[in-house]
N, C-alpha and C positions, 0 to 999 in steps of 0.2 A: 504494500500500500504506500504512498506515494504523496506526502502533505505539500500543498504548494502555497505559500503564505504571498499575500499581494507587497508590493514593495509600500517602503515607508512602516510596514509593521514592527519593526525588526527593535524598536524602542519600549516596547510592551514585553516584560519577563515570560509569560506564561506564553506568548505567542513565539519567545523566541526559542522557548524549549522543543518548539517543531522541528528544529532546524537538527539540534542536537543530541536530545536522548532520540531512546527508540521509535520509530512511528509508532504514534497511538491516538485515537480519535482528539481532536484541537479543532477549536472553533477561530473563524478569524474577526471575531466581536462585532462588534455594531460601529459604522461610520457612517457620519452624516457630511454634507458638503456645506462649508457656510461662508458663500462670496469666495475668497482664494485660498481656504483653510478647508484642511480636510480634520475632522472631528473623531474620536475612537475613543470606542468604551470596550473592555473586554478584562478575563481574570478567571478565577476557580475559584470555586469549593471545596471543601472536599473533608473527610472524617472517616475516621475509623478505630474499629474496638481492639485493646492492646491489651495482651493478654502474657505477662511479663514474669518469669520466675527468675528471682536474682539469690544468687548463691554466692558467701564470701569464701568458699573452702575454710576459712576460718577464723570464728569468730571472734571479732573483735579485732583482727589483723586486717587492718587499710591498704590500701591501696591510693596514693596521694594523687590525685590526676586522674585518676582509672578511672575508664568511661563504661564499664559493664556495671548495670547498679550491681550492688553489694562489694562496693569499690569502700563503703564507709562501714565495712568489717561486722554488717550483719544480712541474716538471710531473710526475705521477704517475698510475699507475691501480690502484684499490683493487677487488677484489670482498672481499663479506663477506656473515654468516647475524648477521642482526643483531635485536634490537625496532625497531619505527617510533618513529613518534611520540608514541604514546600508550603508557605502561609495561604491561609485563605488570600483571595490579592483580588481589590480593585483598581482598575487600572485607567486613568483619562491621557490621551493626548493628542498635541492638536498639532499641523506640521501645512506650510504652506513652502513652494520650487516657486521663483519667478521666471523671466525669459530670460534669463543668465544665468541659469540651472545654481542660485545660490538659494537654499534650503536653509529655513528656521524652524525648529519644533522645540516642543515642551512636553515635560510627562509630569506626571504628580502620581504616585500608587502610595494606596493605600489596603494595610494587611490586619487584618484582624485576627483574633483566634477562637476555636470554636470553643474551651475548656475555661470557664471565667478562673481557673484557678493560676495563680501562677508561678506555679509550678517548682517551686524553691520554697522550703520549710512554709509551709501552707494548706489550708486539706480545707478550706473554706470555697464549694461549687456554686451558691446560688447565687443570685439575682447581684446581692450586694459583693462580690467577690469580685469584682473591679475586673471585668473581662479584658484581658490580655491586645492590645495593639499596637503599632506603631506606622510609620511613613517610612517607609525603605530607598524609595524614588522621589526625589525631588532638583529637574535639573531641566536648564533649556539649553539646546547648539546650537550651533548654524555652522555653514560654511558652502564650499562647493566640492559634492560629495567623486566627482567624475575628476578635475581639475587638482586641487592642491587639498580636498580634505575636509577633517571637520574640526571643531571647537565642543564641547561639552564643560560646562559650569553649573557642578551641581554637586548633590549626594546620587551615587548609585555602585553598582558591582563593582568591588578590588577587580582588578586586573590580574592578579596573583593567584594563581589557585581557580579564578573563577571557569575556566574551560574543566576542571576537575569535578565541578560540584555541579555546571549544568549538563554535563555527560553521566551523571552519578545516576542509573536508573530508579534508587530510591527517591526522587525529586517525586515521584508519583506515589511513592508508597511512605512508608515508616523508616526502615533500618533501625541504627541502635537508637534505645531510648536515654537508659543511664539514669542514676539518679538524680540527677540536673533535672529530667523533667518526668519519670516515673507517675507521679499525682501530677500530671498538666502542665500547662507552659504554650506559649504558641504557637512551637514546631517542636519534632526532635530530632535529633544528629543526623539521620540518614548514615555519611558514610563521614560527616564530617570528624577530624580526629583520630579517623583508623581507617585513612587514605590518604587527605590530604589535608590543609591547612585553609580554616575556614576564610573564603574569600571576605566576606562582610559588606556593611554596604560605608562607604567612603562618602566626605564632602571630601573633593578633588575638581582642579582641571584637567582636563585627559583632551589630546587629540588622535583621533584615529585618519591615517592615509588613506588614499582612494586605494579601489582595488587594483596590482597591479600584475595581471593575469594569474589571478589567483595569489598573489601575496598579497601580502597588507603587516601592517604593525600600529601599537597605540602607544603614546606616553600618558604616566600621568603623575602630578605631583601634587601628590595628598596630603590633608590635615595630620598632622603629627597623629601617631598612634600613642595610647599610654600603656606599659608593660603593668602587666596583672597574672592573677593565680589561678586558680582552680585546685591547687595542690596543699591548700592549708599552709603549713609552716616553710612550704620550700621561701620563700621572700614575703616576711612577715611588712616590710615595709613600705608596698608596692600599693596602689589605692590609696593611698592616704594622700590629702589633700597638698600639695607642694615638693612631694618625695620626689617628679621628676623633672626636671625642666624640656619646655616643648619648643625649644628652638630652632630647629632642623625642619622641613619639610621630609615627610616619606616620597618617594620613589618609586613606581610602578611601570614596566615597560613588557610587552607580548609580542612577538614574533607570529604570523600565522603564514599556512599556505594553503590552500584549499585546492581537492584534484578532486576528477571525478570516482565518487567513492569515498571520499575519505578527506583527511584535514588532518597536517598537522602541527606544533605548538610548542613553542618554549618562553619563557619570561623570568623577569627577576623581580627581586623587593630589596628596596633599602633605607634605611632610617636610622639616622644618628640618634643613641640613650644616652642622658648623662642624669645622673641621681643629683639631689642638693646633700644627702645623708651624708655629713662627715663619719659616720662610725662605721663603713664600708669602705671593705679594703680596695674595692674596686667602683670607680664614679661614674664607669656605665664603659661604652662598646658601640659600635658599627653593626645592628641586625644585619644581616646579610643574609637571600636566598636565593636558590633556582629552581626552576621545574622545568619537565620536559615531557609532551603528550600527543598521543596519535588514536585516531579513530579510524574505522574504514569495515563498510559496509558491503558484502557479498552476496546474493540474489535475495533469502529472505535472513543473511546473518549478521551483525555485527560485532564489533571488537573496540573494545578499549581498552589503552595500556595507559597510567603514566604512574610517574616518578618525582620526589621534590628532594632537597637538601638546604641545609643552611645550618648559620651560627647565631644562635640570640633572636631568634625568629618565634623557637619555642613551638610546642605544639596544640592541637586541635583549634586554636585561634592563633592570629600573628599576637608576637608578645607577650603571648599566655604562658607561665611558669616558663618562659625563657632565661631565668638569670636565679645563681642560687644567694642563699641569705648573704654573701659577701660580695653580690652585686655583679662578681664573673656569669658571661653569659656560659649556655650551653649549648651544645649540637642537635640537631635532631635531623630526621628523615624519614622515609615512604613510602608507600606505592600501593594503588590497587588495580587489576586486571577483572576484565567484566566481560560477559561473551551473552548475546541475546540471540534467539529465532522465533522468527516469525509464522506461526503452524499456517499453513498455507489455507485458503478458503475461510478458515476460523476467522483469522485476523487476531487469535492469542498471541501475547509477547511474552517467552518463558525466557528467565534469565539468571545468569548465577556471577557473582563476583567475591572477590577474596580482594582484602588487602588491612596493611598495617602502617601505626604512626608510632615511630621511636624515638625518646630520648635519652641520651647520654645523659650520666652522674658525671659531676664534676668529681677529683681526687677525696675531700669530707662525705663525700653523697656516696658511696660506693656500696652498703649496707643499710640504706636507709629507705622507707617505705616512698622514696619520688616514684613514679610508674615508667618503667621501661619501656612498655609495651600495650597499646592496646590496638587489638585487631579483630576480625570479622568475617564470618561467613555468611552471603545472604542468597537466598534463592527466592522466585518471585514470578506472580503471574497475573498481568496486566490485559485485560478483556476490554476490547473497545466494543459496546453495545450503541452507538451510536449519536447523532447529536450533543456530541462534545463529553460525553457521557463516558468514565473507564470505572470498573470492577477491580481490585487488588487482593490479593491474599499474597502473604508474604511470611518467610521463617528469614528471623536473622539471630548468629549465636554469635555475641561478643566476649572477648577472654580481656584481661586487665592483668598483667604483672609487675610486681615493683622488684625494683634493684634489690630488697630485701629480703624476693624469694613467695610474697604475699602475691596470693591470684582471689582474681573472684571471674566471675561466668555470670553471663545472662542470655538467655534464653525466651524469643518473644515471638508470637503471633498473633498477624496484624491483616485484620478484613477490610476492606471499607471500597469507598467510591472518592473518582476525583472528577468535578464536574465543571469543562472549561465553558466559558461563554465567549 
């Protein structure tokens, strides 16, 4: 099956995941014409019941980082009606070419969540439980898309990572939950963290070149990042209000090539940390990372490979548990492989992928509960019944290890519908 999306769409999330994951029924939303602007509304739904068995092997033994719940050293079982991966999304935008092919548009999306709870020490669902949302897109370009290119000024996708996580055939479904968001939250991981490092969404200017026979590339120079945990005591002094200074611009740049079949991809990230903390033996470091990714579709199969690395980059988010309590950064790196078919007539998308996010202990860390490792097995079957309309059932089994020797395991099955407009 064979989606062809109309040009100019290409600014709308959920319209551009046609392009990228697997085919699967996509709508190309509602546009209206008004005077030299063309108008568009389009986005998902979607929900599904997670049915989650999290095991610490032992209890009361953490896992710092660890993204399989029972990564906080106990065993539980969650069921929940939750969003996946991908947020509910409403999407507007509006785009007018004059007769000197120079193009302005704007987007505005906005993402809500189906679970009012959210999802971090919380277990309050009703009415008054402050239902989960935020704006992800907010950005207008211009420029001359054929000639010299374009301009973008706004918030929306890292450039880093982001060909990872819209190839990520969980985008439709769940993947890992984790106790990040086990009772609710407005999405969960998908694969983010035990694949690749979450792109996020960025204030940045970014320009992307025309195409040119199939290549292309984008700069972009983003809002300072601020390094943070998820690992409890790995950098106890990291979030707190003034610990970093944000002097430096981040650094985003993608390579692409597009063939018949296939595409493929490499980029980097970079952003100067420097701490104010004098009691740190170390006043911060150069993040530095790469990635490097290829897709490529065969009559009803395709394939995704990629690969990431860096220093002070850190894992499952940029800057996340990148740096340990004496402020030296740390290593990390990647990769996950993903293979889908397409059963022919049916139109099911059956699909299976593996992959893991690692972090190096620094020399003090070599024995201590930071997480080494968390990675994944997901298998998954995606039913286009029509009118924008997909079915999902999905098994994903996350494992979580710390330098210390500490594992925990989760275990999750996840039904639901995602429904594009």
């Amino acid at each position: 099956m064979k989606i062809t999306t109309p040009s100019k769409k290409w600014l709308q999330l959920p319209l551009l995941l046609s392009f990228l994951v697997p085919p699967m029924t996509s709508h190309a939303g509602l546009e209206l014409n008004a005077g030299d602007w063309t108008l568009q509304f389009s986005g998902n739904i979607n929900a599904f019941s997670t049915n989650i068995d999290c095991n610490a092997k032992t209890a009361g033994n953490t896992v710092a980082g660890g993204l399989a719940c029972g990564s906080n050293g106990t065993d539980y079982k969650s069921k929940n009606v939750q969003t996946g991966l991908l947020p509910a999304w409403f999407s507007f935008s509006a785009n007018t070419t004059n007769d000197d092919g120079f193009y302005t548009g704007l987007n505005i999306g906005f993402q809500p969540g189906v679970d009012t709870n959210t999802g971090i020490g919380s277990n309050q669902d009703g009415a008054l439980g402050n239902n989960v949302s935020n704006f992800r897109q907010v950005f207008v370009e211009f420029g001359n898309k054929s000639a010299w290119g374009t301009l973008k000024l706004g918030r929306d996708i890292g450039l880093f990572g982001s060909d990872a996580i819209l190839n990520d055939m969980t985008l439709y479904g769940v993947g890992t939950v984790s106790d990040l968001s086990a009772s609710g939250g407005n999405t969960t991981l998908g694969r983010i963290g035990v694949g690749y490092v979450y792109a996020d969404w960025k204030a940045q200017i970014q320009y992307l070149s025309p195409d040119y026979n199939g290549f292309s590339f984008n700069l972009a120079l983003t809002d300072p990042w601020g390094a943070s945990t998820i690992a409890g005591s790995s950098f106890s002094t990291t979030g707190v209000t003034g610990s970093q200074e944000k002097n430096d611009y981040g650094m985003e740049a993608k390579v692409n090539y597009a063939f018949d079949g296939g595409k493929l991809w490499a980029g980097f990230i970079r952003q100067k940390v420097e701490f104010e903390d004098a009691t740190l033996t170390e006043d911060g470091s150069t993040a530095a990372g790469y990635d490097i990714g290829a897709k490529y579709a065969v009559g009803p199969a395709s394939f995704v490979a990629y690969y990431y690395t860096g220093e002070g980059i850190g894992t499952t988010g940029f800057l996340v548990d990148a740096f340990d309590s004496d402020g030296k950064e740390r290593d990390s790196d990647g990769f996950y492989l993903q293979g889908m078919y397409t059963v022919p007539d049916l139109g099911t998308n059956l699909g299976v992928s593996y992959g893991e996010s690692n972090l190096d202990a620094n020399k003090a860390e070599k024995d201590s509960d930071l997480v080494k490792t968390n990675e994944s097995f997901i298998v998954g079957a995606y039913h286009p019944v029509g009118n924008g309309l997909n079915l999902v059932a999905e098994f994903t089994k996350t494992k979580s290890e710390a330098h210390s020797g500490n594992k925990a395991e989760e275990e999750t099955i996840s039904l639901g519908a995602i429904l594009f407009f």
